[in-house]
Biopython code that builds the backbone (N, CA, C, O; Angstrom):
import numpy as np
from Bio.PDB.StructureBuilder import StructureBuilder

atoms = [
    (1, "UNK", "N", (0.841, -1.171, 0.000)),
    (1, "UNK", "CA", (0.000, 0.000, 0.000)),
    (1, "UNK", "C", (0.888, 1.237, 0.000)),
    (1, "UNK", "O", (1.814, 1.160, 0.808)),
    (2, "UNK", "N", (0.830, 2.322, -0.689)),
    (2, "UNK", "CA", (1.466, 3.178, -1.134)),
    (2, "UNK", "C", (0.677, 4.290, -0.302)),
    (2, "UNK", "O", (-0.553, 4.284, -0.243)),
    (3, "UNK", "N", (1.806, 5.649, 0.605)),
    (3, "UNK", "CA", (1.005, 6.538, 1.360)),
    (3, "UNK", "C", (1.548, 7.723, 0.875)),
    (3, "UNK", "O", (2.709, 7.764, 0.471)),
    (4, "UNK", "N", (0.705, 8.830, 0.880)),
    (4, "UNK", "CA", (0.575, 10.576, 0.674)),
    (4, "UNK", "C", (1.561, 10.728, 2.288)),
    (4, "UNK", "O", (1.520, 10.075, 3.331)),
    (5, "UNK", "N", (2.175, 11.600, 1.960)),
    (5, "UNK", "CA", (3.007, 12.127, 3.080)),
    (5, "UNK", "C", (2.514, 13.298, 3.140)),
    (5, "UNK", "O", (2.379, 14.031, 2.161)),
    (6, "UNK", "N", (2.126, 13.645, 4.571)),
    (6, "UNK", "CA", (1.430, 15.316, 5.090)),
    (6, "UNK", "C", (2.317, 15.929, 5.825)),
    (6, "UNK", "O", (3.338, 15.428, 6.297)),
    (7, "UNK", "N", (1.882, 17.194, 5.951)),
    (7, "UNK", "CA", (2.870, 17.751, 7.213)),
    (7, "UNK", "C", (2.167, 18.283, 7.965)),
    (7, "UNK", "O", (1.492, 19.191, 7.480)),
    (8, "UNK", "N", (1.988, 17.987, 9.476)),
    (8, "UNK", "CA", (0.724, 18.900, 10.379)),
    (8, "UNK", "C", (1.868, 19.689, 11.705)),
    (8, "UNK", "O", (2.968, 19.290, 12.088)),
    (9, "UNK", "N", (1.236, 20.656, 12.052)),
    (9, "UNK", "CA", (1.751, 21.163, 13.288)),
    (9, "UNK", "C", (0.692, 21.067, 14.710)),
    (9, "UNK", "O", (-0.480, 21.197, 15.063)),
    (10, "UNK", "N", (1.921, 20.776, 15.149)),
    (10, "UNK", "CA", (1.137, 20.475, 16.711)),
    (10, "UNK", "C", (1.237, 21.298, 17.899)),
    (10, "UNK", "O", (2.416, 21.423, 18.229)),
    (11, "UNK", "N", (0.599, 21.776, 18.501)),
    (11, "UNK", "CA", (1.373, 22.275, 19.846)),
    (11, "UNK", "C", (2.217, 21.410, 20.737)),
    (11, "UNK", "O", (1.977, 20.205, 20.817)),
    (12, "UNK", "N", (3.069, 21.899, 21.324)),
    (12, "UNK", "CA", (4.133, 20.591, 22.139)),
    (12, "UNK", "C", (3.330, 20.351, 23.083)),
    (12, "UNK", "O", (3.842, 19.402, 23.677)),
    (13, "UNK", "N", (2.249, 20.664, 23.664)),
    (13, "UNK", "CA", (1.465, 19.513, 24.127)),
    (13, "UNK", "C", (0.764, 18.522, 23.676)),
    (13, "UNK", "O", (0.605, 17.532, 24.391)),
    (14, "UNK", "N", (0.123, 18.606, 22.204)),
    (14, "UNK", "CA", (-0.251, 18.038, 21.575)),
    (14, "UNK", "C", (0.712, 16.973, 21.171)),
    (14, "UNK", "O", (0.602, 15.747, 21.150)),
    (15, "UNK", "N", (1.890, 17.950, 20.789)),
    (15, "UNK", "CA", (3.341, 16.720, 20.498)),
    (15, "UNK", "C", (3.441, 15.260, 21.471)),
    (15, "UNK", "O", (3.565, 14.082, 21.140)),
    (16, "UNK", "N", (3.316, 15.982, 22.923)),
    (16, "UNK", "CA", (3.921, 15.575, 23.847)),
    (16, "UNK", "C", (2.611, 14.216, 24.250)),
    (16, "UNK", "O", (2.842, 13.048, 24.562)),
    (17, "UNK", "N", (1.535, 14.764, 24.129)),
    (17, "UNK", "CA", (0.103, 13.842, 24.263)),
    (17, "UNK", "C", (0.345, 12.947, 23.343)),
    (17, "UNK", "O", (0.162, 11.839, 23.848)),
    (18, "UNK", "N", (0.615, 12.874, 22.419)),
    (18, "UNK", "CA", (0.462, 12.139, 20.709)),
    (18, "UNK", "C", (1.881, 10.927, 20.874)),
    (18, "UNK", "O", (1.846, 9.827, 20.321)),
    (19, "UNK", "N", (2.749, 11.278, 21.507)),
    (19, "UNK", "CA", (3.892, 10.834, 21.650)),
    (19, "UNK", "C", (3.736, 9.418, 22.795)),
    (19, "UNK", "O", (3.980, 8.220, 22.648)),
    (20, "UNK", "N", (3.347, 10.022, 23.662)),
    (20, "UNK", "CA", (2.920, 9.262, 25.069)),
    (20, "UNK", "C", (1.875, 8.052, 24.657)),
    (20, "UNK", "O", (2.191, 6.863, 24.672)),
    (21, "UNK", "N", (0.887, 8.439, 24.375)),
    (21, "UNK", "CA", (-0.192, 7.206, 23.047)),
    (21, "UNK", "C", (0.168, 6.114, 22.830)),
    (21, "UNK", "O", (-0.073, 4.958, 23.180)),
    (22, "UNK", "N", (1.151, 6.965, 21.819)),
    (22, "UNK", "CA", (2.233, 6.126, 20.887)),
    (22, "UNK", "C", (2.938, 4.835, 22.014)),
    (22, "UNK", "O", (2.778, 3.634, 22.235)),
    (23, "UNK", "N", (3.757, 5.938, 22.494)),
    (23, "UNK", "CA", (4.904, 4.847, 23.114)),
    (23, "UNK", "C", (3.918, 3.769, 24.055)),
    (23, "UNK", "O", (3.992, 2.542, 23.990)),
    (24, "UNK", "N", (2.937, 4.586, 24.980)),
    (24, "UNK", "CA", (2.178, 3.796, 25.967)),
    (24, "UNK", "C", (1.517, 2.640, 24.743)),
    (24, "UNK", "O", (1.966, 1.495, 24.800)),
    (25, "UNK", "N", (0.414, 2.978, 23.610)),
    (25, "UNK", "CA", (0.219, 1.837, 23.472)),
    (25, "UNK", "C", (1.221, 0.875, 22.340)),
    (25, "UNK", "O", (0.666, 0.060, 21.603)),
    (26, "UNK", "N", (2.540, 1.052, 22.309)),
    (26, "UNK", "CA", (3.503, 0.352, 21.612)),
    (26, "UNK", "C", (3.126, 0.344, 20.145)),
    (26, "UNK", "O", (2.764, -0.671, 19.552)),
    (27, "UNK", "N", (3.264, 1.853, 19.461)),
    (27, "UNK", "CA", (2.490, 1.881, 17.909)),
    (27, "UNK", "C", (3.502, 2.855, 17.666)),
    (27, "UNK", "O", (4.149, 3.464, 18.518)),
    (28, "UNK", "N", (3.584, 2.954, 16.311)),
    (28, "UNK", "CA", (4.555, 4.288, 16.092)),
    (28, "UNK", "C", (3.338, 5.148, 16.128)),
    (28, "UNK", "O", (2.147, 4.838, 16.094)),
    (29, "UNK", "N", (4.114, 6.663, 16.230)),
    (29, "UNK", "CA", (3.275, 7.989, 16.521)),
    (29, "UNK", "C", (2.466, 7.830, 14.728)),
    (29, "UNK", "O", (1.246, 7.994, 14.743)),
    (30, "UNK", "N", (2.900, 7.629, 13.764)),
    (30, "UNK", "CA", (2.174, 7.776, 12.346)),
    (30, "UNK", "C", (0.612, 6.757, 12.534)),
    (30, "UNK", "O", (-0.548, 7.074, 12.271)),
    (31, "UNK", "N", (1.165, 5.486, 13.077)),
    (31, "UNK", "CA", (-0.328, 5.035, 12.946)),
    (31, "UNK", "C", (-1.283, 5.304, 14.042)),
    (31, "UNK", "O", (-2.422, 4.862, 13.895)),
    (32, "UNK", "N", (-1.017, 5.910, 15.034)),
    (32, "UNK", "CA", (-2.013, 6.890, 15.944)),
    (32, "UNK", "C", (-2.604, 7.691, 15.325)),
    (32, "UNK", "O", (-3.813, 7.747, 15.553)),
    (33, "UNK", "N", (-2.131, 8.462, 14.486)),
    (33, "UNK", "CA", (-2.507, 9.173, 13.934)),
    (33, "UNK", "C", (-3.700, 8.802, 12.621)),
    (33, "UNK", "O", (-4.789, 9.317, 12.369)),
    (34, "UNK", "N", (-3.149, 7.995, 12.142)),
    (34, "UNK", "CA", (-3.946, 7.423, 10.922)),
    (34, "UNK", "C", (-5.144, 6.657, 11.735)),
    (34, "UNK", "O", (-6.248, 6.798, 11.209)),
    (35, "UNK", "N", (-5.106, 5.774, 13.075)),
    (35, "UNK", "CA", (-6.399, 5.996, 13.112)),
    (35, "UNK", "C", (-7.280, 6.700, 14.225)),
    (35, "UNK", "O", (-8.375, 6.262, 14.576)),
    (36, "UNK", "N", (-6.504, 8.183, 14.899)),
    (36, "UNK", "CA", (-7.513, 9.229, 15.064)),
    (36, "UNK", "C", (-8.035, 9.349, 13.868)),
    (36, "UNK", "O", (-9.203, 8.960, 13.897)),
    (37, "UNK", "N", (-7.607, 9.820, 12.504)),
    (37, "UNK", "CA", (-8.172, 10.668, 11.420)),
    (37, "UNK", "C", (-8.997, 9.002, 10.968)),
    (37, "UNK", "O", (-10.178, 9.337, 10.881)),
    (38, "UNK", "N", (-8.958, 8.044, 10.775)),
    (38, "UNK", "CA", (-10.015, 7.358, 9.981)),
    (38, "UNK", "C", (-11.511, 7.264, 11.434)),
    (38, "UNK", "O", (-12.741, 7.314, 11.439)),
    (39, "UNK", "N", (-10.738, 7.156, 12.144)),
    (39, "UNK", "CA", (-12.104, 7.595, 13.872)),
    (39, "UNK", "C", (-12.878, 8.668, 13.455)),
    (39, "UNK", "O", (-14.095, 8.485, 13.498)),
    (40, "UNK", "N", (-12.305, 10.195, 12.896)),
    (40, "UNK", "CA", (-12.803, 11.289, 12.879)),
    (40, "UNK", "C", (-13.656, 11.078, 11.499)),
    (40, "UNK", "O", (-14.881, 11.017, 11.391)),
    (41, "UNK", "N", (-12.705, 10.988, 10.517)),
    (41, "UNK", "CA", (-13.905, 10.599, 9.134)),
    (41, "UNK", "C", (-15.124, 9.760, 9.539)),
    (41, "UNK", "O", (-16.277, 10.075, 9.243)),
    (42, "UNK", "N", (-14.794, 8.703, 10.217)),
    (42, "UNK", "CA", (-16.435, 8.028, 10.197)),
    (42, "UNK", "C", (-17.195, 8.383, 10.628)),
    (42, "UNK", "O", (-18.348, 8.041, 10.363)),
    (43, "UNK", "N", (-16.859, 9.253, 11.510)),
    (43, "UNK", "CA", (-17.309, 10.392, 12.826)),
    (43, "UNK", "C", (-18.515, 11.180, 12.161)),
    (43, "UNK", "O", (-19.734, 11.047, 12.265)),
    (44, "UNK", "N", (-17.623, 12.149, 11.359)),
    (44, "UNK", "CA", (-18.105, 13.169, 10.332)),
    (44, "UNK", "C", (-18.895, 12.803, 9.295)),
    (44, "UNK", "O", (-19.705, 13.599, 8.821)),
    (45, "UNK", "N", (-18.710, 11.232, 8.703)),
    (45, "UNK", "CA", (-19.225, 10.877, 7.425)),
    (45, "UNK", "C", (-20.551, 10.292, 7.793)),
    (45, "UNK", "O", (-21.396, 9.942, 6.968)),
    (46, "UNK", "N", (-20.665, 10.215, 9.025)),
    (46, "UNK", "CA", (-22.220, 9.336, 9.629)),
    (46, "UNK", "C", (-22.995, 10.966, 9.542)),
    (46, "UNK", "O", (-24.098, 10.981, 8.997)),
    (47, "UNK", "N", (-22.518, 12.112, 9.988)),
    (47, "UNK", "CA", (-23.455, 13.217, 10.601)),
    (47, "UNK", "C", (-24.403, 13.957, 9.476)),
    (47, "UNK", "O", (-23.787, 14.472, 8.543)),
    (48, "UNK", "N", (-25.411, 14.032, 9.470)),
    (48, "UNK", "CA", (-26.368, 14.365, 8.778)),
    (48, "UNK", "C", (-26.043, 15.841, 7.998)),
    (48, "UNK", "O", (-26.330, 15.952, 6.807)),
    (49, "UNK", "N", (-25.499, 16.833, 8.659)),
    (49, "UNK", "CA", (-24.949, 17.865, 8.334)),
    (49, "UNK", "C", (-23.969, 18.226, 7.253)),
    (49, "UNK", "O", (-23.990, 19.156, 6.446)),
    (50, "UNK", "N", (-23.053, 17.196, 7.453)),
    (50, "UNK", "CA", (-21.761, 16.842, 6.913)),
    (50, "UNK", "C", (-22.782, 16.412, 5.327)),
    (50, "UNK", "O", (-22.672, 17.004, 4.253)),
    (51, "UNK", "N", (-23.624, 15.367, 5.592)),
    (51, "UNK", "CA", (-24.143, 14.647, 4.380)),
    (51, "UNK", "C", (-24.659, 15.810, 3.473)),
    (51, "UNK", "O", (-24.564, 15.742, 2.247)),
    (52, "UNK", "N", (-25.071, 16.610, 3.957)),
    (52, "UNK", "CA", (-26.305, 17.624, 3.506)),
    (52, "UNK", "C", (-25.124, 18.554, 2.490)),
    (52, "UNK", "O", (-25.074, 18.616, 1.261)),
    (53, "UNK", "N", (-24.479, 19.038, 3.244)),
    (53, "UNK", "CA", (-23.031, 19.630, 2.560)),
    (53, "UNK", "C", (-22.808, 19.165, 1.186)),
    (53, "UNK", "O", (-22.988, 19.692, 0.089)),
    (54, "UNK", "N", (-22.243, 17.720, 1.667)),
    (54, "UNK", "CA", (-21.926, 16.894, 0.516)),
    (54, "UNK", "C", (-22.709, 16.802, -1.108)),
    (54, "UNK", "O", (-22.338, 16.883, -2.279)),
    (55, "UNK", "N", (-23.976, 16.587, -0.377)),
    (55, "UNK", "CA", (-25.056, 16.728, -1.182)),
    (55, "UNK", "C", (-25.180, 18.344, -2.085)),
    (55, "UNK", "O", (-25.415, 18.621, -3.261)),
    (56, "UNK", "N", (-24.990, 18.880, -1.283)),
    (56, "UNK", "CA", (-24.976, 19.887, -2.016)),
    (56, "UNK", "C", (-23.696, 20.777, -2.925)),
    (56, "UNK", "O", (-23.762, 21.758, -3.666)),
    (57, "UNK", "N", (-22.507, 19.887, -2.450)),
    (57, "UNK", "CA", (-21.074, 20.421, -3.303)),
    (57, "UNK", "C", (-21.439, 19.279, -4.389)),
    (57, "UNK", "O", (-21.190, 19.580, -5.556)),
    (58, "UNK", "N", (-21.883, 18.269, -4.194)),
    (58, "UNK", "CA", (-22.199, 17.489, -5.657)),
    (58, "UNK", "C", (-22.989, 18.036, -6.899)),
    (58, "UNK", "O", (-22.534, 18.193, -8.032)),
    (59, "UNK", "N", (-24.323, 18.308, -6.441)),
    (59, "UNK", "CA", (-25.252, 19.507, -7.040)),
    (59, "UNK", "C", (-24.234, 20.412, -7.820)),
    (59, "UNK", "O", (-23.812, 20.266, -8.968)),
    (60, "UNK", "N", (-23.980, 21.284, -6.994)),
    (60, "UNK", "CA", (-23.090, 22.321, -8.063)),
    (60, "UNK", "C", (-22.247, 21.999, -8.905)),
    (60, "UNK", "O", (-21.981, 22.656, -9.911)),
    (61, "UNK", "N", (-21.567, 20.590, -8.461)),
    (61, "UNK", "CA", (-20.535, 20.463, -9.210)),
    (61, "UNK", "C", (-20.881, 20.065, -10.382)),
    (61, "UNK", "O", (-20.124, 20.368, -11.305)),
    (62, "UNK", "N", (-21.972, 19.367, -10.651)),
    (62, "UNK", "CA", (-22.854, 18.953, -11.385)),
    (62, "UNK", "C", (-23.560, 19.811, -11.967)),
    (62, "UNK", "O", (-23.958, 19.292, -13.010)),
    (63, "UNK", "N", (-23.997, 21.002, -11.856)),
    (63, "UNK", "CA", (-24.388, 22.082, -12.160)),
    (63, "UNK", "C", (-23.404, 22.820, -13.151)),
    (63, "UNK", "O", (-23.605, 23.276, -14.277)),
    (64, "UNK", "N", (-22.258, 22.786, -12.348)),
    (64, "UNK", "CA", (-20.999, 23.395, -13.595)),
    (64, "UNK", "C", (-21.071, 22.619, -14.429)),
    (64, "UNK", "O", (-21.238, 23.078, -15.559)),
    (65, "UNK", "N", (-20.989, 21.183, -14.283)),
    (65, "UNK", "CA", (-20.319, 20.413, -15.723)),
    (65, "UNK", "C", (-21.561, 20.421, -16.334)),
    (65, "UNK", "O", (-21.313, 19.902, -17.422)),
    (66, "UNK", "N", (-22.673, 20.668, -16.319)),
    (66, "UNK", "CA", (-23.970, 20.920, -17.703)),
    (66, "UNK", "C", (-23.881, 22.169, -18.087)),
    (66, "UNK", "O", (-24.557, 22.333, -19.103)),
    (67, "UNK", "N", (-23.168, 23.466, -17.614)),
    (67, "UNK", "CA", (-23.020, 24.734, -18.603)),
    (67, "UNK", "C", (-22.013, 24.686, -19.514)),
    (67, "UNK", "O", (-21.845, 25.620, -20.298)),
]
sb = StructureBuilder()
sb.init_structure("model")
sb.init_model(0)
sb.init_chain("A")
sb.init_seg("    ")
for serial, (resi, resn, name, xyz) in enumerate(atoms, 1):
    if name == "N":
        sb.init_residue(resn, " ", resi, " ")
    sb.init_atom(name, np.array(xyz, "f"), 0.0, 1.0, " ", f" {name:<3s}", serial, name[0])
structure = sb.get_structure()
């Protein structure tokens, strides 16, 4: 599996929280991370709000490509 490399900034507490995780639950700090953010997507992708959005950046987009 082939990965996108990001760059995020943290506060050094955040550093320091994210780090501790890591080491406490014996993971490198990258896949903590990968699955806070797939936790947060499913999070977001269940919420009705989020959907409604969606729904509606599709619409337009769809809207452009028929002019």
């Amino acid at each position: 599996m082939s990965h996108k490399a990001m760059t995020i900034r943290l506060s050094p507490e955040q550093a320091e929280m994210l780090e501790t995780v890591a080491s406490v639950s014996n993971q490198p700090v990258s896949e903590v991370i990968r699955a806070a953010i797939d936790s947060h997507i499913g999070t977001v992708a269940g919420d009705e709000n989020f959907q409604q959005g969606l729904r509606e950046r599709i619409e337009r987009a769809q809207s452009l490509l028929r002019k």
